[in-house]
N, C-alpha and C positions, 0 to 999 in steps of 0.2 A: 391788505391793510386799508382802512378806513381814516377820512378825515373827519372831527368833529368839533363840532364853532356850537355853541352856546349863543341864541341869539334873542337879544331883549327884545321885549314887546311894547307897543306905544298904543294910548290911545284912538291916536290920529289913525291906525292901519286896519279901524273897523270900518264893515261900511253899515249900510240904514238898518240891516236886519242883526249884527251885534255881528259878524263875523269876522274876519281879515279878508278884507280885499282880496280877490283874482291876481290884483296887478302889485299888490304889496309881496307874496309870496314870493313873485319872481327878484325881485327888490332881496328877499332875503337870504333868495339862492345864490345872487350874485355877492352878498356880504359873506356868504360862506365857501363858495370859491375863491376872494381874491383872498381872504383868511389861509385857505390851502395851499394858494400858491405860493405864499408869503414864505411857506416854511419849503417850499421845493427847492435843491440846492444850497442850503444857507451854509455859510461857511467858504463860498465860494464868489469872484468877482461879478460874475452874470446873473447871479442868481435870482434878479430882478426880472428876468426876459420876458419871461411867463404871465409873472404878476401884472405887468404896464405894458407887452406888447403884445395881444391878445384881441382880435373881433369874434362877436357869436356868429355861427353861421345859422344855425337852426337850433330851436326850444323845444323840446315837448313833456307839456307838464297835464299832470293827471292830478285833478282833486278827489279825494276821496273819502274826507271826512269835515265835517267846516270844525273852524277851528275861533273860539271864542276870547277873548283877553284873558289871559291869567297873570299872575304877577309873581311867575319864576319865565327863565327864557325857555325857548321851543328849542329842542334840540335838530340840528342838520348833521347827516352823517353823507360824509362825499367821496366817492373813489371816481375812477378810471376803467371804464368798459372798453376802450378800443387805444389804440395810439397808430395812426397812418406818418404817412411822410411828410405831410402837411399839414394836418390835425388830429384832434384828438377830441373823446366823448369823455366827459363829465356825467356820472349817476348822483343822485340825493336821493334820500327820503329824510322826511320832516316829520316830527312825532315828538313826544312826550312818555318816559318813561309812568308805568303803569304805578298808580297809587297806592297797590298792593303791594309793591316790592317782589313781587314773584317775577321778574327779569321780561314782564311782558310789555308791550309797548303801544298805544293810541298813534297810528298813524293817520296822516294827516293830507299831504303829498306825497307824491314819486313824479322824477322828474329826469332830463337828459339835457345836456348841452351838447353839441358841436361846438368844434372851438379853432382856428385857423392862429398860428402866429403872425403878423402882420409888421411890416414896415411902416410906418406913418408915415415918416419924411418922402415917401415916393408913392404911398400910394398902394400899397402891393402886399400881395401874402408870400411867406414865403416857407419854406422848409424848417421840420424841427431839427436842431442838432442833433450830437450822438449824446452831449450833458445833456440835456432836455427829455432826450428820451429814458436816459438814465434815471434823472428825477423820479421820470413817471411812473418806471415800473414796479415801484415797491407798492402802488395803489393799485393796481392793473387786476381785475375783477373779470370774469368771461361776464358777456351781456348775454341777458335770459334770452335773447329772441334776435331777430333778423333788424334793422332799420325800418321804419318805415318809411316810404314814398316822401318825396316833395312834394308840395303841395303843388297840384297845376291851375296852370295861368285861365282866367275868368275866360270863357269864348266870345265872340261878339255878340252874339245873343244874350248871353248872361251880365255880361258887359250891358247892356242895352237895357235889361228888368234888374239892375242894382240900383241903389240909392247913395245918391252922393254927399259926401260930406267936407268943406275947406277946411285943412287941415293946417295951422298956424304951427311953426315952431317957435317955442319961446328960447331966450336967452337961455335960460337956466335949464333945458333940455338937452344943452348941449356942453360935451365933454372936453379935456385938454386938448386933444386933438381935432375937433372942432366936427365930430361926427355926434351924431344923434345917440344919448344912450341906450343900447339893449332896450330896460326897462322900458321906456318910456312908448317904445312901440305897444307893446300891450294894452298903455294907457290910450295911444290914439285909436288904437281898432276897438276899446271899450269905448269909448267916445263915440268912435263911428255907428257901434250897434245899437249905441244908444236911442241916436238920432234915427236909426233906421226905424228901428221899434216906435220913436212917438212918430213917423212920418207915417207909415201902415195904419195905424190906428186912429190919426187923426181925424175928424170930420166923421167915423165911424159909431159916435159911443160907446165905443169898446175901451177898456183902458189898457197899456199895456202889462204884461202878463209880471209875476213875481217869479224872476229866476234865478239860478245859484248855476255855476259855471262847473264842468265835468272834465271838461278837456280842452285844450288850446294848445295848437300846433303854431308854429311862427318860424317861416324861412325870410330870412334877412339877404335880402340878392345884391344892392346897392346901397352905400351909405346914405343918408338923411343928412343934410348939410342947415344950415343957420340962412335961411333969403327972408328976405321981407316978402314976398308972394306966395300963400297960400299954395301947400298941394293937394291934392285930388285922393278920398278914399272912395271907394266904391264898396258897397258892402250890398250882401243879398241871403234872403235864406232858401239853404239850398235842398234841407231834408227838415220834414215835420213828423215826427213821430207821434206814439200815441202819449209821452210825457216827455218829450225831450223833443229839441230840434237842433239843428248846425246853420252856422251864421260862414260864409264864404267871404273874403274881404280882400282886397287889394291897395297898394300906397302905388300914385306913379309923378312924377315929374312933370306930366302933359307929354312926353317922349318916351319914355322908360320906366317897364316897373321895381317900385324900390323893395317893396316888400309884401309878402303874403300871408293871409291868416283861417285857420280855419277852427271854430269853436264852436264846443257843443254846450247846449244850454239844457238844462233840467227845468220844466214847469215847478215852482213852490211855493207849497200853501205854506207862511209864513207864521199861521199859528202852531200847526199841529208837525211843522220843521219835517214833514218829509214831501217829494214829488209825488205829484198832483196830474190828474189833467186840466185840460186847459177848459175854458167856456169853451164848447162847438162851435158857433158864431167867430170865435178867434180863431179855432184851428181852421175852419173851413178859409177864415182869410189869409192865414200865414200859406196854406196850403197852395192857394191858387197864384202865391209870387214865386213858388218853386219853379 
């Protein structure tokens, strides 16, 4: 069985080239999970557990088609590929039923969560019950494929040719329980690449390139807390292809690292909306920070 959320669309969640934002999508995945958990157990006193005590551990989202404002909602369709004794995986895909009416469908995204129940008041993850697990299994989907990998930790050398970015937490990036939301990572490693990208290019004449996002992995290790002092991203790229490249990124404390990212980027030419290669003059530059 399948969950399905109906989810409105806003001006505000295009970005410059008319599409929906990389970091809105996830924004919508998460609107359409807590929708699912909402109804998991109802009828019962706990039934809440899911819905409000819940961290991501790991994201993996696949774009696959952009997706421009329309003014009906986008549909999300959500089940359950795994259920362990501490977590569990979340699938989406995000589409739009086809305007033919012939039952075919515009997708848009596919995507995965990891999901840990957690303790707030101490701090800690903890085990799913036997109701919880219960919940879950009327969603429970075999997953096409194996996991993939964690993302590994920067080397000192890689560490050493990345470019850094002070990372501000604002107020309002942070949640009831005083952790950093999911989303909002996304938006600082988009941030980060940002900066990485005009830093490479500056003083160069080069401008930075027109891209649209393919993939983004995100392993969450430590929460993101509210401090008045800037953290630390480090970002770098780590593959150039011949239209596409990967951005490698890290969050740490000056002690500890809090989170990892690794996304792949499509070169595009913004008039003719498909991937491009890049000026040679650029690639040779991105080339040589690898």
């Amino acid at each position: 069985m399948r969950h399905l959320y109906q989810c409105p669309m806003r001006w505000a969640d295009l970005d410059l080239l008319g599409h929906v934002n990389n970091v809105t999508y996830v924004d919508y995945l998460q609107e359409a999970r807590v929708h699912m958990m909402r109804e998991l157990g109802q009828g019962r006193a706990t039934h809440d557990d899911l819905e409000d005590g819940v961290v991501v551990v790991r994201h993996e989202v696949t774009y696959l088609s952009p997706l421009g404002l329309r003014f009906r909602p986008v549909s999300i369709e959500c089940w359950v590929t795994e259920v362990r004794a501490a977590s569990f995986t979340i699938a989406y895909e995000v589409f739009h039923e086809s305007d033919e009416g012939d039952g075919g469908r515009q997708v848009y995204l596919r995507a995965t969560t990891l999901l840990t129940p957690y303790v707030f008041a101490e701090e800690r993850p903890r085990r799913l019950t036997a109701e919880e697990k219960a919940d879950l299994a009327p969603y429970v989907e075999a997953a096409p494929g194996p996991p993939t990998a964690r993302i590994a930790a920067l080397g000192a050398d890689e560490r050493a040719n990345a470019r850094h970015y002070p990372l501000h937490v604002r107020f309002s990036d942070v949640d009831l329980y005083r952790h950093v939301n999911n989303v909002k990572y996304f938006e600082y490693f988009q941030e980060a690449r940002i900066r990485l990208m005009a830093d490479l290019t500056r003083d160069t004449g080069l401008r930075p390139p027109h891209v649209v996002v393919a993939q983004t992995d995100v392993d969450y290790v430590r929460p993101i807390l509210l401090r008045p002092t800037p953290y630390d991203v480090w970002s770098r790229v780590s593959r150039v292809g011949t239209r596409s490249m990967t951005v490698d990124a890290e969050i740490d404390d000056g002690t500890q690292t809090l989170a990892r990212s690794r996304v792949t980027l499509v070169f595009w030419d913004p008039e003719t909306e498909r991937s491009t290669e890049p000026d040679p003059a650029l690639h040779a530059l991105l080339s040589r920070t690898c």
